[in-house]
N, C-alpha and C positions, 0 to 999 in steps of 0.2 A: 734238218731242212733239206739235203740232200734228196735224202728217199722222196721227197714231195716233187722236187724240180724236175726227179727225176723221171715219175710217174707223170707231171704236165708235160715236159718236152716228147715224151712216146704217147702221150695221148694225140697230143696237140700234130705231132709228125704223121700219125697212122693217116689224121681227116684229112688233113693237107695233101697227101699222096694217092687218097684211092678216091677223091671227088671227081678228080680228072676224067678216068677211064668208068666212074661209075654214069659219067653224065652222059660220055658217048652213049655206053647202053640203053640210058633213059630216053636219049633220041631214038637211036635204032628200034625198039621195042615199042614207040609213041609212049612214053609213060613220061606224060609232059600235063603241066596246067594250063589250059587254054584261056585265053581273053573272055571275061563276063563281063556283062552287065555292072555287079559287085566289084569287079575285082579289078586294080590298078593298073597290074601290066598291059600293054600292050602285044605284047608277042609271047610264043608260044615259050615255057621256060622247065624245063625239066626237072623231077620232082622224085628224087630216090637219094636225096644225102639223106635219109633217114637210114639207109645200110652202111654207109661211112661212120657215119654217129655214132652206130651200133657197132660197128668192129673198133672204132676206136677207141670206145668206152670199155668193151668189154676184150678185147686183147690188152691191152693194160688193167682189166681190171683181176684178167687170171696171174700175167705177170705178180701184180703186188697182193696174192689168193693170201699169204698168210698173212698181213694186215689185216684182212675179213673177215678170215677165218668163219664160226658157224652158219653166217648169212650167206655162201656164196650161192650155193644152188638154191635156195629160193630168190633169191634176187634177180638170179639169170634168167628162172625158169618165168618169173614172174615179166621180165624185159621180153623175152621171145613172143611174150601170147601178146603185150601191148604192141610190140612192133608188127606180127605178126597179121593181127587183125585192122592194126593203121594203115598197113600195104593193101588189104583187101580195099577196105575204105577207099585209100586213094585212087587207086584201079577204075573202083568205080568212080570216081570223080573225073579220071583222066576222058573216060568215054559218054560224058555229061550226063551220069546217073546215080542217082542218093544210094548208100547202102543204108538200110534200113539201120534206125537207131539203136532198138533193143536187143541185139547182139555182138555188138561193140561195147554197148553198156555194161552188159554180163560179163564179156572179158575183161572188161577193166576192174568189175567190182573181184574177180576170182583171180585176179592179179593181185587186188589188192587183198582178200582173202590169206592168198598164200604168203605175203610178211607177216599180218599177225602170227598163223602158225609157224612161223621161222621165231618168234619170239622178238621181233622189234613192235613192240606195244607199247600206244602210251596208258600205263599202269597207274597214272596219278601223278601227284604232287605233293611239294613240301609248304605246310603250311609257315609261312615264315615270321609267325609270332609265336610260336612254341617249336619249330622246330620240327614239328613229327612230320613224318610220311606218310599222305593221307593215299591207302590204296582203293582204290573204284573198285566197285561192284565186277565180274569178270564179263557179265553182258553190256556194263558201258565201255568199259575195254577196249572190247570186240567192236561196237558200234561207230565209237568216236576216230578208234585206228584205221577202220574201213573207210568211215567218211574221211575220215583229214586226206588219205591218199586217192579216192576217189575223186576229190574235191580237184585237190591241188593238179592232179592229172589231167581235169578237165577244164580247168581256168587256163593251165601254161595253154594248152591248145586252143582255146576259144581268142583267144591274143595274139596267133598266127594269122594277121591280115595285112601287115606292112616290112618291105626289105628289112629285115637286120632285129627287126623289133622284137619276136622272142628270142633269138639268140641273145640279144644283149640281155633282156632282163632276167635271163636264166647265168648268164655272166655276172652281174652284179649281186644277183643271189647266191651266187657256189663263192663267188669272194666271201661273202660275208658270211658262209655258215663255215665255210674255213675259218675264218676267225675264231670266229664263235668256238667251232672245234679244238680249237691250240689254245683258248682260253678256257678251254673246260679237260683241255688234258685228253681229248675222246679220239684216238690215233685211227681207229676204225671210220668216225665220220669227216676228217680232217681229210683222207683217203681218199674219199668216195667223192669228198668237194674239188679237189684239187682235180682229179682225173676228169671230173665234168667241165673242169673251168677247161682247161688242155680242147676235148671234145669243141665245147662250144666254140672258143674263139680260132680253129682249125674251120668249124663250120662257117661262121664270122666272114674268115678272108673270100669267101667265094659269093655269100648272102647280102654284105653291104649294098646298098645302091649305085647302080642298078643290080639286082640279084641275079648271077649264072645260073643257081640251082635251087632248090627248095627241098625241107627235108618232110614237107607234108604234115597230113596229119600223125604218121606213123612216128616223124620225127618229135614232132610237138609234143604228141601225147607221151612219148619215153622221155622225154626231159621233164618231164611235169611229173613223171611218175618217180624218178631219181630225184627229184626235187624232196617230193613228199618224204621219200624214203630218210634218205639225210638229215631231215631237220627232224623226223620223227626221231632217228636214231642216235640225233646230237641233242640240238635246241632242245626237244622234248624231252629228255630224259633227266631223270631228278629236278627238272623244272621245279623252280617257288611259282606260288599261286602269279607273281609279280614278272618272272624270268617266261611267261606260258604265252606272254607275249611279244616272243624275240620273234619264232617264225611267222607270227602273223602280219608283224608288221613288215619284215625282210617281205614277203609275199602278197601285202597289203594291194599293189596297185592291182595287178590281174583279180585277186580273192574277191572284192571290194566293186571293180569294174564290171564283174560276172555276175557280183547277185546280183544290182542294177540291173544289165541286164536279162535276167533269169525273172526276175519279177514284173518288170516291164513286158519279158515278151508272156509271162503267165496271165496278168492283169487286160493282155490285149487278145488275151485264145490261142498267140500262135504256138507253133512246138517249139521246144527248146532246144532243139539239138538242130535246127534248121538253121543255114546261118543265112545272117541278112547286115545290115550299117550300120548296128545300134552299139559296138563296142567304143569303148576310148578314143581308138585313132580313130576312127571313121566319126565321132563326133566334133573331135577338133578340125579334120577334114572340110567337115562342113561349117565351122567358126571362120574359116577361112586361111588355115596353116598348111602346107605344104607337106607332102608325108615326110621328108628328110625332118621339117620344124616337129612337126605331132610326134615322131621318136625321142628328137632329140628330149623335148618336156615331157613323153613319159621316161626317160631316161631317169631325168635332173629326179623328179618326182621320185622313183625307185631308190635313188640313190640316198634321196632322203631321207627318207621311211630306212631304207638300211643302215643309215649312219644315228639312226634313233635306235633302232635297236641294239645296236653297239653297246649308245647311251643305257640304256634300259641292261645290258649284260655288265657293264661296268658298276654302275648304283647296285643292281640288286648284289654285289659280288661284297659290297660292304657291309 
């Protein structure tokens, strides 16, 4: 338990230390979110802890490389193009203009490309009335591995609309696939949860309300994409047909809140990648709860959905 404490307090230390001088430069260079119409702040707020995030994820993450061991360079190489391309993104957002969709798409999908061939696949399952190991066909494989990280990459970030609100539920999600990881023995994704929890809640101290910084879209979508990565490479792995639903529901509220929306804005013509008020918080917003109340219940909500799948990792384990 050491090696874990000790991998969170140098995660958790790096974001804590370089937000500070990363935010000057965010002013200095205007690479700040400005007040919309959409969007809740009032003042101008600086938008680059997505490079904190990133060195404090991944300087801890070469620290503890032999934990990792085969995945490290595609994992990294795979973080570099998501963050990479989130920065252009938000660039353009900082000077009040779209960067077009379908190139951001692509990087993500060939991000997510490159873990399948790293060989974190989800391969199948065990069917848990006989026992066997049921292996997919190699094109569903390939398909299902793409989508679950595509997927989840693009939900964490679509849920980037209120102070603190994806930090936390990327916090409550790396608790619990930690668990999950030290109950399945998987010292590689116990790792990889722990180092993200460190990251996020480093991020956390600066994003609570009212928020200092923001880590963008660059941020959101590398949490969403380490999201995916993890549960594919814990939760999913030797999954029972029964156990296949530990990470859906640990990632129920964003998954769930997104096709919603996804169908909603298909059924109405507009584009998807366009954002507008139709997510969670902004619909409780309009119930009448306060953005602090609309985190806190999707919080409680997250937490729920993850203390069921616990449930669900305990039963299936008998």
């Amino acid at each position: 338990m050491f090696l874990y404490f000790l991998a969170f307090t140098i995660s958790l230390v790096i974001v804590l230390i370089t937000i500070p001088p990363i935010r000057k430069l965010a002013f200095k260079i205007d690479f700040v979110d400005k007040p919309s119409k959409r969007k809740i702040h009032k003042i101008p707020v600086p938008q680059l802890a997505s490079i904190s995030i990133f060195l404090g994820f991944f300087i801890t993450f070469w620290i503890f490389n032999d934990q990792i061991r085969d995945h490290s360079i595609p994992i990294f190489m795979g973080s570099l193009l998501i963050i990479g391309i989130g920065l252009v993104d938000d660039w353009f957002k900082t000077k009040g203009k779209e960067f077009p969709a379908w190139p951001k798409a692509a990087v993500q999908l060939l991000a997510a490309v490159l873990i399948y061939y790293s060989g974190i696949v989800f391969t199948g399952f065990t069917n848990p009335m006989s026992g066997e190991y049921i292996i997919l066909p190699t094109f569903l494989q390939f398909a299902l591995t793409v989508l679950w990280i595509f997927g989840v990459t693009t939900v964490i970030n679509f849920m980037d609309g209120l102070d603190g609100l994806t930090g936390g539920i990327t916090t409550i999600s790396a608790i619990t696939l930690f668990i999950v990881a030290l109950f399945k023995g998987q010292q590689e994704s116990a790792i990889l949860s722990i180092i993200l929890l460190g990251t996020t809640l480093g991020y956390l101290k600066y994003n609570k309300p009212p928020a200092k910084i923001y880590m963008g879209d660059a941020g959101a979508t590398f949490l969403g994409y380490m999201l995916a990565i993890i549960s594919l490479n814990g939760a999913f792995k030797q999954a029972t047909l029964f156990s296949i639903l530990i990470p859906i529901l640990v990632l129920s509220v964003p998954i769930f809140d997104n096709l919603y929306v996804i169908i909603k804005r298909f059924l109405q013509g507009k584009p998807i990648y366009i954002a507008d008020r139709s997510q969670i918080h902004y619909r409780l917003i309009s119930k009448g709860l306060n953005p602090k109340q609309s985190t806190a219940f999707i919080f409680l909500l997250s937490t729920c959905f993850s203390l069921l799948a616990i449930i669900v990792l305990l039963i299936d384990s008998f």
